[in-house]
PAZAPA-4460 file (N, C-alpha, C; in steps of 0.05 Angstrom, whole numbers, plus 32768, in hexadecimal, padded with zeros to 4 digits):
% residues 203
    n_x    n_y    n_z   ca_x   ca_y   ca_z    c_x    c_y    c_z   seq   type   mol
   7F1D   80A8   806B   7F19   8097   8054   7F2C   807F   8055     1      X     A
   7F1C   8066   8050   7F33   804D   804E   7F44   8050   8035     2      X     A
   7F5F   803F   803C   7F74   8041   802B   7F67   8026   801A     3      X     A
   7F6C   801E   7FF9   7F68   8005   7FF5   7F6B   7FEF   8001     4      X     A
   7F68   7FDC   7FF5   7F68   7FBF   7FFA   7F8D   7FB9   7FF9     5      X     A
   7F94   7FAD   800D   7FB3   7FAB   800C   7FBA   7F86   7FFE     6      X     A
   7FCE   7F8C   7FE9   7FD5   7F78   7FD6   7FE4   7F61   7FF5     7      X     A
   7FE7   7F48   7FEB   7FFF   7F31   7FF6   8017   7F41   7FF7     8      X     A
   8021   7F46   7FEA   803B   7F50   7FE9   8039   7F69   7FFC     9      X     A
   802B   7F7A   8004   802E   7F8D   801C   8032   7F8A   8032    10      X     A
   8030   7F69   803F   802B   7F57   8055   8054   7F62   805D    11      X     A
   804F   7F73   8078   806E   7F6E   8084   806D   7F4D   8094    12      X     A
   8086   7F49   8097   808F   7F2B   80A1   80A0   7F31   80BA    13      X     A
   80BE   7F44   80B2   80CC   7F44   80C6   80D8   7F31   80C4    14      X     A
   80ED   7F26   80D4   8103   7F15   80D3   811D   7F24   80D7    15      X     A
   8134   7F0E   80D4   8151   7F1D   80D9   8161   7F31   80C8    16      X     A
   8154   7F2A   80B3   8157   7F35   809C   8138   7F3E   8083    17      X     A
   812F   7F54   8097   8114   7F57   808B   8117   7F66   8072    18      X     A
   8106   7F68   805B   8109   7F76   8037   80EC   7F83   803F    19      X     A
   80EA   7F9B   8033   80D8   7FB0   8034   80D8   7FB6   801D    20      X     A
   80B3   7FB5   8008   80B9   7FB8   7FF4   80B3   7FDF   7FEC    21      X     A
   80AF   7FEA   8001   80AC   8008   800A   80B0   8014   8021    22      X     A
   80A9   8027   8029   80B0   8035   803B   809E   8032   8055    23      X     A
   8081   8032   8053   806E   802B   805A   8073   800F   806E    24      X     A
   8081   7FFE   805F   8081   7FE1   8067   8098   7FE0   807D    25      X     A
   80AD   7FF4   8076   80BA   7FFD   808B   80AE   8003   80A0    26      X     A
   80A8   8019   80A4   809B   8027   80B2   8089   8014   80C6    27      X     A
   807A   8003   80BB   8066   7FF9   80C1   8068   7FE2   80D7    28      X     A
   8081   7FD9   80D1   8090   7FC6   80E4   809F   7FD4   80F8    29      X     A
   80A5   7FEE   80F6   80AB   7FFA   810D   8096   8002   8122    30      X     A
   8086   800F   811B   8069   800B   8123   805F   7FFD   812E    31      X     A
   8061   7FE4   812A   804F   7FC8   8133   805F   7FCB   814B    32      X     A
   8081   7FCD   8147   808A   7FB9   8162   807F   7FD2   8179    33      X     A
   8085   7FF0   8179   8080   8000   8186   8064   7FF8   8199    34      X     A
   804C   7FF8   818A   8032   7FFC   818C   801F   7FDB   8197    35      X     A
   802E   7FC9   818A   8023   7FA7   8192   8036   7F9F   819C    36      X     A
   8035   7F8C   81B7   8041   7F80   81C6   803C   7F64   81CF    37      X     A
   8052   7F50   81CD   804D   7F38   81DB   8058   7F37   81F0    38      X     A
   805B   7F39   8208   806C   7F43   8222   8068   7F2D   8237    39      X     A
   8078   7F24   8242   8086   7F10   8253   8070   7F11   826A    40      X     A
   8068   7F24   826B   8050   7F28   8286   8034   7F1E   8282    41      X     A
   8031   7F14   8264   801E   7F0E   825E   8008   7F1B   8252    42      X     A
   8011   7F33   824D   7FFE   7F53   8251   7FF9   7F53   8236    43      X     A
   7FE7   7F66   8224   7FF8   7F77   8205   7FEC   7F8A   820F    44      X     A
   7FFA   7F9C   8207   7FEF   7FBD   8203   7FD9   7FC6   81EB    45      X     A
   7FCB   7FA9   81DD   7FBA   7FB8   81BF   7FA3   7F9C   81CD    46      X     A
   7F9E   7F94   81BD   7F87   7F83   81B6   7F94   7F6A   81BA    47      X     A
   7F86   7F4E   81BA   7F86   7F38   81BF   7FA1   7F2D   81BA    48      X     A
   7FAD   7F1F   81C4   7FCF   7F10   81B1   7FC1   7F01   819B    49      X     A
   7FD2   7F09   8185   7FC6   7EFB   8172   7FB2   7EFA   8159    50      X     A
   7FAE   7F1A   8167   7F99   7F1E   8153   7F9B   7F3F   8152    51      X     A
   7FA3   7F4D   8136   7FAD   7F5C   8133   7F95   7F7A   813C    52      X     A
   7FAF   7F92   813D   7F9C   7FA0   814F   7F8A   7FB0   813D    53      X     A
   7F71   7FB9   814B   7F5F   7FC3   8134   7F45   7FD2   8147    54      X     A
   7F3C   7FE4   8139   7F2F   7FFC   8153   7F11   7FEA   815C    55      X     A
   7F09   7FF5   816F   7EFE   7FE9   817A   7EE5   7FE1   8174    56      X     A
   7EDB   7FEE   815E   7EBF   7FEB   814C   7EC1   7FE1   8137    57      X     A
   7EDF   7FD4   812A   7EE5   7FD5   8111   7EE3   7FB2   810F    58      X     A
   7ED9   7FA9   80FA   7EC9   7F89   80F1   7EE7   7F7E   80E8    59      X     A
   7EE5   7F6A   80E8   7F01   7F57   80DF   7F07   7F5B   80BE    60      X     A
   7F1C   7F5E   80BB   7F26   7F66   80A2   7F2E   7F79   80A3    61      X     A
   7F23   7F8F   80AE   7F2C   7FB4   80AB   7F46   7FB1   80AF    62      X     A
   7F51   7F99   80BA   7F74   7FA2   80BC   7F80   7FAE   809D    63      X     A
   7F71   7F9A   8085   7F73   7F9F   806F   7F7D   7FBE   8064    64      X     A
   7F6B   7FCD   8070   7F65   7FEB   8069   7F83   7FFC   8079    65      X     A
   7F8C   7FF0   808F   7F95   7FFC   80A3   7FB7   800C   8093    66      X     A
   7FBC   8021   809C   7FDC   8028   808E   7FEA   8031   80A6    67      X     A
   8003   8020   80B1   8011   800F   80A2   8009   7FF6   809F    68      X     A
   8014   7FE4   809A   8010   7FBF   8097   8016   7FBB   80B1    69      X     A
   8000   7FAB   80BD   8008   7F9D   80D8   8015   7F89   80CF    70      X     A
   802A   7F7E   80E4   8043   7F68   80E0   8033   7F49   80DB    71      X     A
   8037   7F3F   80C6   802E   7F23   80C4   803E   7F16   80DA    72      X     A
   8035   7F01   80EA   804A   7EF8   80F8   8046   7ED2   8101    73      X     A
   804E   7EBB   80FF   8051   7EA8   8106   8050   7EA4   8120    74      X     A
   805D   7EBE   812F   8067   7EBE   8149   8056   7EC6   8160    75      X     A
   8047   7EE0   814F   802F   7EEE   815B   8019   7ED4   815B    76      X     A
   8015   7EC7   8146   7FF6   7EC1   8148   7FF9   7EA4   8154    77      X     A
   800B   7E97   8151   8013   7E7A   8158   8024   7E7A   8179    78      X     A
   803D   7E88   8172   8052   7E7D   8185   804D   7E8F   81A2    79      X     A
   8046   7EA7   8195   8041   7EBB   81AB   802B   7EAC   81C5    80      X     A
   8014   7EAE   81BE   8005   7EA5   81D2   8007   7E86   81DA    81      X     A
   8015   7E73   81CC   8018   7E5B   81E4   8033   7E63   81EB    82      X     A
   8046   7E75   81F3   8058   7E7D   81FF   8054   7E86   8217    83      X     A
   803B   7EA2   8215   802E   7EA7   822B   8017   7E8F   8243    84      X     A
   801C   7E7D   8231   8001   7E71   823D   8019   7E59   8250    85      X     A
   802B   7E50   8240   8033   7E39   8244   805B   7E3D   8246    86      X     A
   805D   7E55   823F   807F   7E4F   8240   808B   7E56   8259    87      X     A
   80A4   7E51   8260   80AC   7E53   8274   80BD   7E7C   8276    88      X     A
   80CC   7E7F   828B   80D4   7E9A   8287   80E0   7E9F   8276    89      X     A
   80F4   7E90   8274   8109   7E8D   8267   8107   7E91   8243    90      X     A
   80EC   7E7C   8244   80E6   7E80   8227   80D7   7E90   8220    91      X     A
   80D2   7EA3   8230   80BC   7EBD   8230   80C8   7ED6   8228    92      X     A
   80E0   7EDC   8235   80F4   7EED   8236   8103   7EE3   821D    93      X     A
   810D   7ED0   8219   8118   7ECA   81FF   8113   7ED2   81E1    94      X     A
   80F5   7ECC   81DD   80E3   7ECD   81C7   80D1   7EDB   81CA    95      X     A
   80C0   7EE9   81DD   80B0   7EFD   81D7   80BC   7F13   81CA    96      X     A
   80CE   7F1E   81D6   80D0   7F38   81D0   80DB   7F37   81B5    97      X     A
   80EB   7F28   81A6   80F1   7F26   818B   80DD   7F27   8172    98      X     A
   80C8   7F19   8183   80B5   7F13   8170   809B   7F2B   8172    99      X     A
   80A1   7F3E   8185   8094   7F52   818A   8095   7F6F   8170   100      X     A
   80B6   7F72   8176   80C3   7F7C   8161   80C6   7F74   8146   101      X     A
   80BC   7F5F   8141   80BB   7F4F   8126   80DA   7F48   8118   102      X     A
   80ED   7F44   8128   810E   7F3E   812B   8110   7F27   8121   103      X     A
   80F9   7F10   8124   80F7   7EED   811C   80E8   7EF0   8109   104      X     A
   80EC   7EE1   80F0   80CB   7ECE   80F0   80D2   7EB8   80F4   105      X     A
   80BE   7EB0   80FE   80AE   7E94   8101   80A6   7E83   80E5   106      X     A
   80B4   7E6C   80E1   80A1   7E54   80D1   808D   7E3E   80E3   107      X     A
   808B   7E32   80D4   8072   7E1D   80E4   807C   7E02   80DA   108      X     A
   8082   7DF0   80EC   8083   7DCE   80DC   807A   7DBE   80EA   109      X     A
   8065   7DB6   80D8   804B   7D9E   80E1   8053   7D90   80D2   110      X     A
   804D   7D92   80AE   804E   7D77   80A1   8069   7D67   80A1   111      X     A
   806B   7D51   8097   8084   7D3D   808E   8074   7D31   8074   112      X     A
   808E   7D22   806F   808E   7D13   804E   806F   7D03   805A   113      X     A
   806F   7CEB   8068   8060   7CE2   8075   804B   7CE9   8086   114      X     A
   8046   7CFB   808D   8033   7D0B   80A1   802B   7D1E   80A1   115      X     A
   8016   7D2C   809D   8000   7D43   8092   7FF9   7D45   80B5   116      X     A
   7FDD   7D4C   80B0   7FD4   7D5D   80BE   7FD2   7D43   80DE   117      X     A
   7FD9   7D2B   80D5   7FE3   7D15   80F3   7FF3   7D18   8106   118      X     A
   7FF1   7D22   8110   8012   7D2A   8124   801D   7D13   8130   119      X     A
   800B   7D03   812D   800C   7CE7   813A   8023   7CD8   8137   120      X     A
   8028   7CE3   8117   8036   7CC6   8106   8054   7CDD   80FF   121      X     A
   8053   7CE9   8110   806D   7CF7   8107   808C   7CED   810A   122      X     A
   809C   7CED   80F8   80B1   7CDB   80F9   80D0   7CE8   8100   123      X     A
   80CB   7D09   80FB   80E2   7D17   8107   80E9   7D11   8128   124      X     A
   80F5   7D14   8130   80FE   7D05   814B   8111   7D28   8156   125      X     A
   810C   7D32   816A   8119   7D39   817E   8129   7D21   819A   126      X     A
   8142   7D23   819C   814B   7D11   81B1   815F   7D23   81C9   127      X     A
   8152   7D1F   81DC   8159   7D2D   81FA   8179   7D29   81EC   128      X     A
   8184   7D39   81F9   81AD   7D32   81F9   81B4   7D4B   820C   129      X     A
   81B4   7D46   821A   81BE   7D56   823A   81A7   7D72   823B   130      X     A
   81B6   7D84   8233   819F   7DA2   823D   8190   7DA9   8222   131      X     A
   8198   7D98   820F   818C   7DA1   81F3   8184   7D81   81E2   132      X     A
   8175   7D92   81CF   816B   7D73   81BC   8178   7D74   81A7   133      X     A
   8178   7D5E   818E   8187   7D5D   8180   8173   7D4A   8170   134      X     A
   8160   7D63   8155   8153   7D5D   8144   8158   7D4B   8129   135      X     A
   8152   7D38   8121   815A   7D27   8103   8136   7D26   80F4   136      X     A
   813B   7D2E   80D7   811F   7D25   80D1   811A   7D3A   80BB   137      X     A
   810A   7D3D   80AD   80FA   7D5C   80A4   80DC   7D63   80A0   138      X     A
   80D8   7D7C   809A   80B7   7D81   8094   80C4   7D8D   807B   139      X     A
   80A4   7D87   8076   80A2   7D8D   805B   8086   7DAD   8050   140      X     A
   8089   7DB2   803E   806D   7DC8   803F   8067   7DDB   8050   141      X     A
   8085   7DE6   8054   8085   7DFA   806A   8087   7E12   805D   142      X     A
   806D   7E1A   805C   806B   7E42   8059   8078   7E51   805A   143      X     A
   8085   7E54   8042   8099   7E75   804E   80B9   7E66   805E   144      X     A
   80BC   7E4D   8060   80C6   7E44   8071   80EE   7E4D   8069   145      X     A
   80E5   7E52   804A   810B   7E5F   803E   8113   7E76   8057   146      X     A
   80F9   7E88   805C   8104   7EA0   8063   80FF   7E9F   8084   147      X     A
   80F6   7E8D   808A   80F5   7E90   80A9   8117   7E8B   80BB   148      X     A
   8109   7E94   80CC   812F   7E96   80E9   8129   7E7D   80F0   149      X     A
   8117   7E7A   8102   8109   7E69   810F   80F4   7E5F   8101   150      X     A
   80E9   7E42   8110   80D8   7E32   810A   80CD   7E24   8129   151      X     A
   80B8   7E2A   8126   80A8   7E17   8143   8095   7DFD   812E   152      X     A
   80A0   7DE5   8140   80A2   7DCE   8133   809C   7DB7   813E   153      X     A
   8083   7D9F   813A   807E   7D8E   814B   8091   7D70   814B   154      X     A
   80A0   7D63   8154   80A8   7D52   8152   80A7   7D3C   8168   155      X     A
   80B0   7D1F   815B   80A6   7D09   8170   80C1   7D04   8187   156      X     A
   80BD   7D0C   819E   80CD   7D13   81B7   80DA   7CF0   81B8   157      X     A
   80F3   7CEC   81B9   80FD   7CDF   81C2   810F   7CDF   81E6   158      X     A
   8103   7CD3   81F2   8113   7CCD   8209   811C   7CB9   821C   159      X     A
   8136   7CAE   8220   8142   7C92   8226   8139   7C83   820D   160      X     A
   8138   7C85   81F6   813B   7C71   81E2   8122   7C70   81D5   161      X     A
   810B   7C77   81E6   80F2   7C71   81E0   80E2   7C8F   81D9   162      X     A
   80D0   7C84   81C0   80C1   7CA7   81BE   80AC   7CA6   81CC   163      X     A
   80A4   7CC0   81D6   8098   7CBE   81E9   8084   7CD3   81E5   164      X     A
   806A   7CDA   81D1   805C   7CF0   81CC   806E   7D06   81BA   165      X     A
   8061   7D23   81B6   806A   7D39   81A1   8074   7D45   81AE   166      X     A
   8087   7D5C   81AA   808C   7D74   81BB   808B   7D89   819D   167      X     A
   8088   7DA8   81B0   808B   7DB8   81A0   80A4   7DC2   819E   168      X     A
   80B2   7DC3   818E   80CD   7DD3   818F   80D7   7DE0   8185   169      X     A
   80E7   7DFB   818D   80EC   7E14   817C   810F   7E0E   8175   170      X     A
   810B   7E12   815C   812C   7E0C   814F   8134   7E2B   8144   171      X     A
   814A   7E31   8141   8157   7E4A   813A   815E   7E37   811E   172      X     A
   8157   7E40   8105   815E   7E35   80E2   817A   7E3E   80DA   173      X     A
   8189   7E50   80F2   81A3   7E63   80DC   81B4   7E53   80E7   174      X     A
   81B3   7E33   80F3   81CC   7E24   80FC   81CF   7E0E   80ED   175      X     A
   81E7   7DFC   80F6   81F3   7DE6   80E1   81DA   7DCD   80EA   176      X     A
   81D5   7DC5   80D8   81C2   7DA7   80D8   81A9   7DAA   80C9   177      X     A
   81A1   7DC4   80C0   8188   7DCE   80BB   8189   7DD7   80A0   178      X     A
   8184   7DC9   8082   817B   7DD0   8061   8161   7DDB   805B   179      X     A
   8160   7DE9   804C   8148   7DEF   803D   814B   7DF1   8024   180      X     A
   813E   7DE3   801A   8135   7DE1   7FFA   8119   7DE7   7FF7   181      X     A
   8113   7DF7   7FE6   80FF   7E04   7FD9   80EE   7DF5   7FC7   182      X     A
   80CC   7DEB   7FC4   80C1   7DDB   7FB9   80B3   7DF0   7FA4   183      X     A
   80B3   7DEB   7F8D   80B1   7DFA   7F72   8096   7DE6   7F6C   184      X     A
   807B   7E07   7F6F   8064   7DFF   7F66   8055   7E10   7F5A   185      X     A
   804C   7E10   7F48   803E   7E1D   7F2F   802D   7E33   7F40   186      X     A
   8025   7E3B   7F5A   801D   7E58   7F66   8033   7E5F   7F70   187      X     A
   8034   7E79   7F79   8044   7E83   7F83   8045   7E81   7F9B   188      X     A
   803C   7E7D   7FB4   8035   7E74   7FC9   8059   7E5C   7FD3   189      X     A
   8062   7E6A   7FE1   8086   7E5D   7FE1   807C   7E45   8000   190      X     A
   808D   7E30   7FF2   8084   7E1C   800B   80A4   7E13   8008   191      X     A
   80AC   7DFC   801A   80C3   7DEE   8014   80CC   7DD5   8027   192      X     A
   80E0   7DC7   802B   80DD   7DB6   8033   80FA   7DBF   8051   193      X     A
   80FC   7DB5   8063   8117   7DB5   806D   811A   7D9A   807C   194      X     A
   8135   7D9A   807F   8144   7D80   808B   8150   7D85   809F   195      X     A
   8152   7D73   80B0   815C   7D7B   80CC   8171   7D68   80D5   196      X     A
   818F   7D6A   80D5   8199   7D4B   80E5   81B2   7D58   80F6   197      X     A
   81A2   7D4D   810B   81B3   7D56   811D   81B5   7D74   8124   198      X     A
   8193   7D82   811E   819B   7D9E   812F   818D   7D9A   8147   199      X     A
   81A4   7DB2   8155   8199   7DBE   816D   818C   7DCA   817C   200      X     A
   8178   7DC5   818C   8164   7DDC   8193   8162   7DD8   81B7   201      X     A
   8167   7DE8   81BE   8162   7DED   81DA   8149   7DFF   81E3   202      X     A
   8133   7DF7   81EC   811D   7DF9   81F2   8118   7E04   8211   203      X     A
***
């Protein structure tokens, strides 16, 4: 027999400091990391990266039904597979396995004050400075973005003075250069804004 329909609030996240609003949700994130894998080899041990696991006759949605809560993840459905596709070892071994275990979350920053869904016109600036960059700028309308570790983040690449196209770049949020303020809107749905000057991210 299926279990009900599972509420928003049952959704595990994970992070460095994950809140479990039961036991279940515990549980459930132990579970995931055991049983789903993003692995450096390129492999998983369940179903597709990215797309949560679910039996082999069962129609999209049944995750709904499923007990425990599979791990919501930024990392799984976004960061995970262009890591495998496109990252180097270094950053494979770095970030898979954290995000396997559900140890990170992941935010997302596309928009700016100025720039929606354009990537074009993006005005945050990453600038080369020896083995690392050194971000000035912010997004805005970032999901969940209070509670995330990390953020994978498009910005306009500066190098020798001149910008030169986007890069993607993964910033760690728990260091000096990096605010978040919280944008207060009549749903509940948490978005917010952050600022960046002068953080660090080594890629």
């Amino acid at each position: 027999m299926r279990l009900p329909l599972r509420e928003a609030d049952d959704s595990v996240w994970g992070g460095r400091q994950p809140t479990f609003k039961n036991d279940e949700q515990k549980f459930g994130l132990s579970g995931w990391s055991k049983n789903v894998g993003l692995h450096p080899s390129g492999q998983s041990n369940t179903a597709a990266v990215g797309v949560k696991s679910r039996g082999k006759n069962s129609t999209r949605g049944d995750e709904n039904y499923f007990s425990p809560p599979a791990l919501m993840s930024f990392g799984i459905w976004m960061l995970g597979p262009a890591l495998l596709k496109y990252g180097t070892e270094a950053q494979k071994q770095t970030h898979l396995p954290p995000i396997t275990r559900g140890e990170i979350r992941w935010a997302q920053g596309y928009s700016e004050p100025n720039s929606g869904s354009d990537l074009a016109s993006l005005s945050t600036r990453c600038e080369q400075n020896g083995d690392h960059y050194l971000i000035n700028g912010q997004k805005i309308w970032t999901s969940f973005g209070h509670k995330g570790d990390w953020i994978l983040s498009w910005y306009g690449r500066i190098l020798r003075l001149e910008t030169c196209g986007i890069s993607l770049v993964l910033v760690d949020m728990a260091q000096p250069g990096v605010t978040t303020r919280p944008i207060k809107l009549l749903s509940v749905h948490p978005i917010s804004v952050r600022h960046f000057s002068k953080t660090r991210a080594v890629n």
